[in-house]
C-alpha positions in Angstrom: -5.8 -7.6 -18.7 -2.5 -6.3 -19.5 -3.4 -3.9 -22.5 -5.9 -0.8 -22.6 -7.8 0.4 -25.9 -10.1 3.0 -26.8 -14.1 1.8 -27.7 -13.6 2.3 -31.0 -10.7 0.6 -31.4 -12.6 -2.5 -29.7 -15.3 -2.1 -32.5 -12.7 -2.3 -35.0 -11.6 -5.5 -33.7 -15.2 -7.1 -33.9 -15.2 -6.0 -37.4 -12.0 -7.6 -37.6 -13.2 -10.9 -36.4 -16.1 -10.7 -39.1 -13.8 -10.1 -42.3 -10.5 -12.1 -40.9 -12.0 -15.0 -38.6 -15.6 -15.7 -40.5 -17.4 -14.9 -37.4 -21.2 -13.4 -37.6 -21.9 -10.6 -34.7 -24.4 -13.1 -33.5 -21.7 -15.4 -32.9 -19.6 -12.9 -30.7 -23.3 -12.0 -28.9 -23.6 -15.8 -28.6 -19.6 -16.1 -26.9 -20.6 -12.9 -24.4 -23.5 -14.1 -22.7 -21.5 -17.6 -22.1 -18.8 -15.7 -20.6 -21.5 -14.0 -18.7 -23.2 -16.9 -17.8 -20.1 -18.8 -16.5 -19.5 -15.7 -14.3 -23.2 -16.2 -12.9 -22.6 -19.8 -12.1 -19.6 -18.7 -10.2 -21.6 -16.9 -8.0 -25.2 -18.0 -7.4 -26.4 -21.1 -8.4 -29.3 -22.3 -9.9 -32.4 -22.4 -9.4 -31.0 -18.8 -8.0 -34.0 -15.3 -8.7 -31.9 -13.6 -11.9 -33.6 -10.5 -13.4 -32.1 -9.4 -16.6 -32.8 -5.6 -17.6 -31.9 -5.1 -21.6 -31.7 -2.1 -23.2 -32.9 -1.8 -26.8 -28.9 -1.9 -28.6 -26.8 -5.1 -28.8 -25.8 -4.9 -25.4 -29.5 -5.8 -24.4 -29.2 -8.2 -27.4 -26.3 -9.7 -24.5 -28.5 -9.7 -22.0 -31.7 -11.5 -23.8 -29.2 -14.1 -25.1 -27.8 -14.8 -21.4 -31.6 -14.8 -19.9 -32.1 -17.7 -22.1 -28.9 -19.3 -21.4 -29.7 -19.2 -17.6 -33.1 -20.2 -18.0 -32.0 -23.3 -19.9 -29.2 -23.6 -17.1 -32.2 -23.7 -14.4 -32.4 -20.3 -13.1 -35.9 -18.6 -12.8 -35.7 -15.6 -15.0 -37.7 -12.8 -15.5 -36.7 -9.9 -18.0 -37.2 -6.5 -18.3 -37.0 -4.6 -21.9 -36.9 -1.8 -23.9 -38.3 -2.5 -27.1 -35.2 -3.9 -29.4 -34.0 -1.5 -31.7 -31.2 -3.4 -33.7 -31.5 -6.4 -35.7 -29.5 -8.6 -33.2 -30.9 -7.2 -30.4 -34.5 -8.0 -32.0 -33.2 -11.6 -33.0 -32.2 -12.5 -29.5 -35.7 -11.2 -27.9 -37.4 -13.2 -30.5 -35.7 -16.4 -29.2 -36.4 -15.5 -26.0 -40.3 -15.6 -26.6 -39.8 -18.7 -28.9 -39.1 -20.7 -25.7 -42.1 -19.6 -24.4 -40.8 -17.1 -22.1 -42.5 -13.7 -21.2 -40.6 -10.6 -20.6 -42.2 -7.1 -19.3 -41.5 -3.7 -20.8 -38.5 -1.8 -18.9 -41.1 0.8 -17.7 -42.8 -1.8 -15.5 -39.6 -2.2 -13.9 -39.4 -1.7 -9.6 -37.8 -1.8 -7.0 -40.0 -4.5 -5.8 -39.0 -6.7 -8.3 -35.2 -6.5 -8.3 -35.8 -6.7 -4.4 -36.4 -10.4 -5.0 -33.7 -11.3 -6.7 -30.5 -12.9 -5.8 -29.3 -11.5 -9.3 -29.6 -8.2 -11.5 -28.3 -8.5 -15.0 -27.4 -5.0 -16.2 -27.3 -4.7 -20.1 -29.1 -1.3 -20.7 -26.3 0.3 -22.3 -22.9 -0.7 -23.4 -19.5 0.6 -24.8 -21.4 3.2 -27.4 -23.2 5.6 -24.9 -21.9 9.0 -25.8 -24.9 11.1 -23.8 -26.4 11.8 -20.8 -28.5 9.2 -19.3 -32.1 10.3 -20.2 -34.8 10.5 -16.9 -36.1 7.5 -17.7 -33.5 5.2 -17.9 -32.0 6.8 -14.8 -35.2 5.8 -13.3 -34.2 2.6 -14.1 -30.2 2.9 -13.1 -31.3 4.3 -9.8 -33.6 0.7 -8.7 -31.0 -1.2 -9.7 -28.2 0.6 -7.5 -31.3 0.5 -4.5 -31.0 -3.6 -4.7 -27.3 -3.7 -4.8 -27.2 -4.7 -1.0 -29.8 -7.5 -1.4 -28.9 -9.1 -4.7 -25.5 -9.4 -6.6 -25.0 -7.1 -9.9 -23.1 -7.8 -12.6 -22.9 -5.2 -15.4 -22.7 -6.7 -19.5 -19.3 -4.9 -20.8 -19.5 -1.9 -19.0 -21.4 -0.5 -16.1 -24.5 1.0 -17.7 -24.2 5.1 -17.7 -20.7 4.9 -16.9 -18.0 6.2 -19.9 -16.1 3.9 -21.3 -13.4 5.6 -22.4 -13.3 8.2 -19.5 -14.6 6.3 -16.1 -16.8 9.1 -15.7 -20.5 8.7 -15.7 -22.8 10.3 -17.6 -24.4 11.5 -14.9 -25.3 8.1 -13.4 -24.3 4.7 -13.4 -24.7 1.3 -12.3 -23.0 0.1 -9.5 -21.9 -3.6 -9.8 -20.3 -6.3 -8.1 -19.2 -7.5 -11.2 -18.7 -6.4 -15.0 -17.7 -9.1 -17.8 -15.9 -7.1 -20.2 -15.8 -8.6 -24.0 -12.6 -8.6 -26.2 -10.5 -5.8 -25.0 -10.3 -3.3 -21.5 -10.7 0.2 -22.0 -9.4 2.8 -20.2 -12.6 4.1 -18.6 -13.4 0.9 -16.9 -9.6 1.3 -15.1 -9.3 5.2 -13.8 -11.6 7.9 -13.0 -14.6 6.7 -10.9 -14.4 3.3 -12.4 -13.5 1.6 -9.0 -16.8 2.8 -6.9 -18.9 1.3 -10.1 -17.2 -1.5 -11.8 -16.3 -3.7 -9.3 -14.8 -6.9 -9.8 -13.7 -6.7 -13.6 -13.5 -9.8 -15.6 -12.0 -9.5 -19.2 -13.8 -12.5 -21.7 -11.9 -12.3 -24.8 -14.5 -13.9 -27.0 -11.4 -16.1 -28.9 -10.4 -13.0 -31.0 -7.5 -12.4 -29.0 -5.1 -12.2 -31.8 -7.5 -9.4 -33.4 -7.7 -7.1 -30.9 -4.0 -7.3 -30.5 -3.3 -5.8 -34.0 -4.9 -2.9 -32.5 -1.9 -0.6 -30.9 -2.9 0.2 -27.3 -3.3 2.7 -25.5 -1.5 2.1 -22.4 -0.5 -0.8 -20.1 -1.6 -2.3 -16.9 1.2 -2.3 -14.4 2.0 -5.4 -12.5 4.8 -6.7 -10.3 6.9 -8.4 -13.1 7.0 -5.8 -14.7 8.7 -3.9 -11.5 10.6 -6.9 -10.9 12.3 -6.2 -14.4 13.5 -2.3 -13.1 14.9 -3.7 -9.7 17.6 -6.0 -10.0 19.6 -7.6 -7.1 22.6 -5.3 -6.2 26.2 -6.7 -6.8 28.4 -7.4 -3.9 30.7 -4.4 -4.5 28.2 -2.2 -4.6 28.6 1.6 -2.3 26.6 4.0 -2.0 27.8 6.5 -4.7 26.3 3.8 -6.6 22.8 5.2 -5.6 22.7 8.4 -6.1 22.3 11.8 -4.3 19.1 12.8 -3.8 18.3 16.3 -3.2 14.9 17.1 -1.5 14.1 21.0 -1.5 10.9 21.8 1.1 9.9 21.9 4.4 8.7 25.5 4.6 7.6 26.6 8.1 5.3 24.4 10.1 6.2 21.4 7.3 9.3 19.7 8.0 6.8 16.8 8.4 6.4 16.4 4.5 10.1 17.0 4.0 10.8 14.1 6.5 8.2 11.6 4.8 10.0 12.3 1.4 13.5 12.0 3.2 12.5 8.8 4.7 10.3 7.2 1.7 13.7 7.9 -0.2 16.6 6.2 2.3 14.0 3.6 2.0 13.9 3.1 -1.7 17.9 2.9 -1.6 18.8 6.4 -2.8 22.6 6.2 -1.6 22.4 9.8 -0.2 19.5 12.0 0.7 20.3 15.7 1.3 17.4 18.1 2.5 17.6 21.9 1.5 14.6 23.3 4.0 13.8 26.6 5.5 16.3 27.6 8.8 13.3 26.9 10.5 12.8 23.6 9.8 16.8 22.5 10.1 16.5 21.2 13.5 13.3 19.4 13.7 14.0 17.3 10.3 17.4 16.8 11.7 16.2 15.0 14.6 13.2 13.0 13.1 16.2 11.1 11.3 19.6 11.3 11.5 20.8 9.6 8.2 19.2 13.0 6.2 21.8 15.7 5.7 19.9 18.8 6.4 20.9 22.1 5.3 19.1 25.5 5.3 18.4 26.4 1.9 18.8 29.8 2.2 22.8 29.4 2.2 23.3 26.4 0.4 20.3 25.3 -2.4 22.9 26.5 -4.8 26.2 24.4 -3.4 23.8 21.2 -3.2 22.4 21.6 -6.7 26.4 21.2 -8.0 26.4 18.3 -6.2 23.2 16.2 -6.7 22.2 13.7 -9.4 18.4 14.1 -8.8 16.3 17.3 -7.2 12.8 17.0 -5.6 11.3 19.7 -4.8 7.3 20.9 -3.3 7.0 18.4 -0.2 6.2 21.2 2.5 7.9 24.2 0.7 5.0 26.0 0.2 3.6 29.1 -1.9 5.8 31.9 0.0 8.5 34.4 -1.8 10.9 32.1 0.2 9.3 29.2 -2.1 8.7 31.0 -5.3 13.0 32.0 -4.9 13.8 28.4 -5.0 11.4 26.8 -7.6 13.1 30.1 -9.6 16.8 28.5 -8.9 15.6 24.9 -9.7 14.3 25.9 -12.9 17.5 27.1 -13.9 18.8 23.7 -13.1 20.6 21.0 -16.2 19.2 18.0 -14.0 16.7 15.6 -13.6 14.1 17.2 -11.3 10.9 15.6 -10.0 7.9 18.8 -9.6 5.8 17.7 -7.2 2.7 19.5 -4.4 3.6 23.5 -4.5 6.8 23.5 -6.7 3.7 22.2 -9.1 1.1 25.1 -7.8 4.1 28.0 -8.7 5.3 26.4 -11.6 2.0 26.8 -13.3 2.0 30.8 -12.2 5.8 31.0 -13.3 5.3 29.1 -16.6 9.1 29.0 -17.2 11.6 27.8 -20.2 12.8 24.2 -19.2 16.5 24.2 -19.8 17.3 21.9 -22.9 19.6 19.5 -20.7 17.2 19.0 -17.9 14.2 16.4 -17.5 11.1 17.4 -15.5 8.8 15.4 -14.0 5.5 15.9 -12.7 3.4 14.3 -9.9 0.3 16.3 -10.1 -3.2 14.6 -8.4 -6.2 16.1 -10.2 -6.3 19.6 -8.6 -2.7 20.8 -9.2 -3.3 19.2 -12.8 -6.3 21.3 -13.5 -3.7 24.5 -12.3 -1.4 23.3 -14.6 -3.8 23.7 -17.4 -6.0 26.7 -16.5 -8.6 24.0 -15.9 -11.0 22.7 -13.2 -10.4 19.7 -11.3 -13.7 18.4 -12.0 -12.7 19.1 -16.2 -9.1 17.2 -15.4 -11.4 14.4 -14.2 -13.8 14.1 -17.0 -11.1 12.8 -19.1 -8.2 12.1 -16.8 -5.8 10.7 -20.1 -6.4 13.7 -21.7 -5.2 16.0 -19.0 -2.1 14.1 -18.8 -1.3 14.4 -22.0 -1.7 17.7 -22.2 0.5 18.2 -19.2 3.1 16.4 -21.3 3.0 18.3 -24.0 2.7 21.6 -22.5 5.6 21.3 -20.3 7.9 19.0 -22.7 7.8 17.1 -19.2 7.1 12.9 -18.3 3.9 12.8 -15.3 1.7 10.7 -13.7 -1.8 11.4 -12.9 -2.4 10.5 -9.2 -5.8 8.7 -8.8 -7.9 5.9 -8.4 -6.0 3.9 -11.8 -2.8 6.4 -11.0 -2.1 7.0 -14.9 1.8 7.4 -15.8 2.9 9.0 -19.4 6.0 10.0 -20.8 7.1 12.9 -22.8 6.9 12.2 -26.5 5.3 9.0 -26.5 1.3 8.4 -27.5 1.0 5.6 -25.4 1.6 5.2 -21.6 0.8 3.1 -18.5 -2.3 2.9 -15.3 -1.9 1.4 -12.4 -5.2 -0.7 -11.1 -3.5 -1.4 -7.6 -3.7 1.0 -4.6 -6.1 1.5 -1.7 -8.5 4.3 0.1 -5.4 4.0 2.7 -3.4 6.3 0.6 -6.1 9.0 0.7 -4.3 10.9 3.7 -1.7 13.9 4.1 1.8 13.1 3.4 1.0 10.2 1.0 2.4 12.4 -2.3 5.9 13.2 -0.5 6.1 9.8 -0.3 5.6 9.3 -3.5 8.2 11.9 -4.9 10.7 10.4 -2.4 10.1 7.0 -3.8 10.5 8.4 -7.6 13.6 10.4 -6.3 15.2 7.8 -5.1 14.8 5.9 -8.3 16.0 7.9 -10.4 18.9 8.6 -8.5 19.6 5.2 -8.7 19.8 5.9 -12.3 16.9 4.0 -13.5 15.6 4.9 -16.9 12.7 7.7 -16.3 9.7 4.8 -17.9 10.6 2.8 -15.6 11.5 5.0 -12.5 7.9 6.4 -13.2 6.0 3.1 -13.2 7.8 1.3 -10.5 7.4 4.5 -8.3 3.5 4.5 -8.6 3.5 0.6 -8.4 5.5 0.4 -5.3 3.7 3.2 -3.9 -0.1 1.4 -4.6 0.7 -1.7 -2.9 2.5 -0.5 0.1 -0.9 1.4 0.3 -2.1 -1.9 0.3 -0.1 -3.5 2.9 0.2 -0.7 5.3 -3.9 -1.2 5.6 -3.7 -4.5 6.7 -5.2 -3.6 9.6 -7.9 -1.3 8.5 -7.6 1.7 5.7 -9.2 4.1 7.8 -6.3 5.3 10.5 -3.5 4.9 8.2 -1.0 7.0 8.1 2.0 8.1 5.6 4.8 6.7 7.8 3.2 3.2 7.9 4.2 3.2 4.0 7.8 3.0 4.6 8.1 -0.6 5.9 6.2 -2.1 3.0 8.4 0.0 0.8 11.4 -1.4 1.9 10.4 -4.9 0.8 8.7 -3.5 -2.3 12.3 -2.0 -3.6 13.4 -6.3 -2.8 11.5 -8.4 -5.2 13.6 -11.0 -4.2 11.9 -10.8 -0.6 8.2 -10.7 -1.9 7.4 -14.8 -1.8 9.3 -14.8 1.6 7.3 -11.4 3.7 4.4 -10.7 0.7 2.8 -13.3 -0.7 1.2 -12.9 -4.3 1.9 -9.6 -5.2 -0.3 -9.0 -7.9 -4.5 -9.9 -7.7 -5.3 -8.9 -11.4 
């Protein structure tokens, strides 16, 4: 699961497998339900209670073709069915009642009888739904989500009702244990609210691998090699001018706490130097949470500090005050390489300043600063998350990441772009994103090239999520990022302390 497309370039790639490979459609239909059926096998088996519920396109033509397959297998099958409305979807039902077996029209369908089973095949609707779910196939959405804690779901290709391209659903959607996903992942089954429906995702290429990868995707899955690759062992001789100076610009009144996570997530990620420009009120307490931050009040010396950084954050704690809206002002005028990030991000998008030709901004927006970037709604920034980013991209002539369940990462002037399937409820607490733009600081000022600065950042910052929730997500704090971090930066340390680093 390395690449994502868009539906229709999956489409294009069966078509593909047609004209180049001499496959029929029924073929590929015939390749899916195997792939489903070995993922049913895994999981219950025979003579397991399986109810298959088909919808009338070739996705129920997927799930007629598997009900057989499992009946055949030894499980006791019962089907429920919209009449079929394509030619392979009326094909596959006819073989189903050629065996002799019965099926029962979808309005019948219960929640009485998907109480009973031990399985509930979803294949109402696949990749192609472009609408709202209608009433009565919610009906039918809504009793299969009610048996999800008796019997074991799995979804055919896509969680019924949920968008394929977006992760949103279209108003409803099924919630599954599992979805077997044919030929190629999309982006919707990765980001947005694709995590509370899809759940375990299991890619079946169908053989045609080599078609779908004439297609040019859209972005790529994120894993530890790939990390690996932007952290290299240091060389013996190595000092800390080496690393960088990191300048962090916050910590507005009552939030030298966010200033501190940043500092810290930073001197943890290796940045040689860390320098903190924070209000006079803030100087003592961020001094004495750690003493290897040089703290200065940025009142007398943002400007002396900026001639001497490599790298500027600046939002973590500063704030929407005319203290604040002074210093995003200065930073603008900056020739650097400045990471925008909580309320630098909030004034920015009220400011809407010229980025200085020399400089290279980037932006760590989660949803709701995003949607002030663009004049939009959070709720419109999440109905098509990749969108939004681009937009951001292009609008600012700045390189972002879209924090998130399936964090997505984009740079400037370049279609495609990168999501990260790691990460954990954990992170969902204050302080999380100033460790994030400490962690990106710190790369960067390590001089890492921005692509990967950007993925290794959101990487490292998703699995020490991960780890710090060892013990439970719910309690987890910020600070309990920073010692996972420091063995995230060390890939030569993950088979010693981590284990397998990546579950894909």
């Amino acid at each position: 699961m390395k690449y994502l497309y868009l539906t229709e370039q999956i489409r294009t790639a069966e078509h593909a497998a047609v004209a180049q490979l001499g496959l029929s459609l029924a073929q590929l239909m015939q390749r899916a339900a195997q792939a489903c059926l070995v993922q049913l096998q895994a999981h219950h088996a025979a003579p397991a209670k399986v109810t298959v519920i088909c919808g009338p396109g070739n996705n129920g033509g997927d799930g007629w073709v598997l009900a057989r397959l499992a009946r055949q297998a030894g499980y006791q099958v019962q089907v429920f069915a919209a009449p079929p409305q394509t030619e392979l979807a009326q094909l596959a039902a006819r073989a189903w009642h050629e065996q002799g077996a019965t099926s029962q029209p979808l309005t019948a369908l219960s929640t009485a009888h998907v109480a009973t089973s031990d399985v509930i095949v979803d294949a109402l609707f696949g990749r192609g739904l472009n609408r709202p779910v209608t009433a009565d196939y919610a009906q039918c959405i809504d009793c299969i989500n009610s048996a999800s804690q008796r019997g074991w779901v799995m979804s055919v290709d896509v969680p019924s009702g949920l968008c394929s391209d977006t992760g949103q659903p279209r108003g409803c959607a099924v919630k599954a244990d599992c979805t077997v996903v044919f030929i190629g992942l999309t982006m919707g089954l990765v980001t947005g609210q694709a995590a509370h429906y899809g759940g375990k995702v299991v890619l079946a290429e169908l053989g045609i691998a080599t078609i779908i990868q004439q297609q040019t995707p859209l972005a790529e899955v994120l894993d530890g090699a790939h990390v690996s690759q932007c952290l290299p062992p240091r060389q013996a001789t190595a000092h800390k001018g080496h690393f960088g100076h990191l300048l962090i610009i916050g910590g507005g009144p009552g939030m030298s706490g966010a200033a501190v996570l940043a500092g810290r997530a930073a001197l943890r990620t290796g940045a040689g130097k860390v320098s903190i420009a924070c209000h006079s009120n803030s100087q003592t307490a961020i001094a004495a949470a750690q003493p290897e931050l040089m703290v200065h009040s940025a009142e007398e010396a943002v400007n002396l500090l900026l001639g001497s950084a490599d790298v500027v954050v600046i939002g973590p704690g500063l704030g929407q005050s005319a203290w604040a809206q002074q210093l995003v002002e200065q930073v603008c005028q900056w020739s650097g390489t400045i990471v925008w990030d909580a309320d630098a991000l909030n004034l920015l998008a009220t400011m809407r300043p010229t980025k200085p030709t020399a400089s290279e901004w980037l932006f760590t927006p989660h949803p709701g600063e995003a949607g002030r970037l663009l004049g939009l709604s959070t709720a419109t920034i999440e109905e098509n998350r990749w969108q939004a980013l681009t937009q951001i991209c292009q609008n600012f002539q700045a390189h972002a990441l879209l924090k998130g369940a399936g964090t997505l990462v984009k740079v400037a002037n370049q279609s495609s772009g990168w999501v990260c399937r790691r990460g954990s409820p954990a992170l969902a607490t204050g302080g999380s994103g100033d460790v994030l733009s400490g962690v990106l600081g710190a790369l960067l000022a390590q001089r890492l090239p921005v692509a990967a600065a950007l993925t290794s950042a959101v990487w490292v910052h998703a699995v020490a999520g991960e780890l710090a929730a060892g013990d439970g997500e719910r309690g987890t704090i910020a600070s309990d990022l920073l010692a996972p971090l420091r063995q995230l930066v060390n890939p030569a340390q993950w088979s010693q302390h981590l284990g397998v680093i990546d579950v894909e």
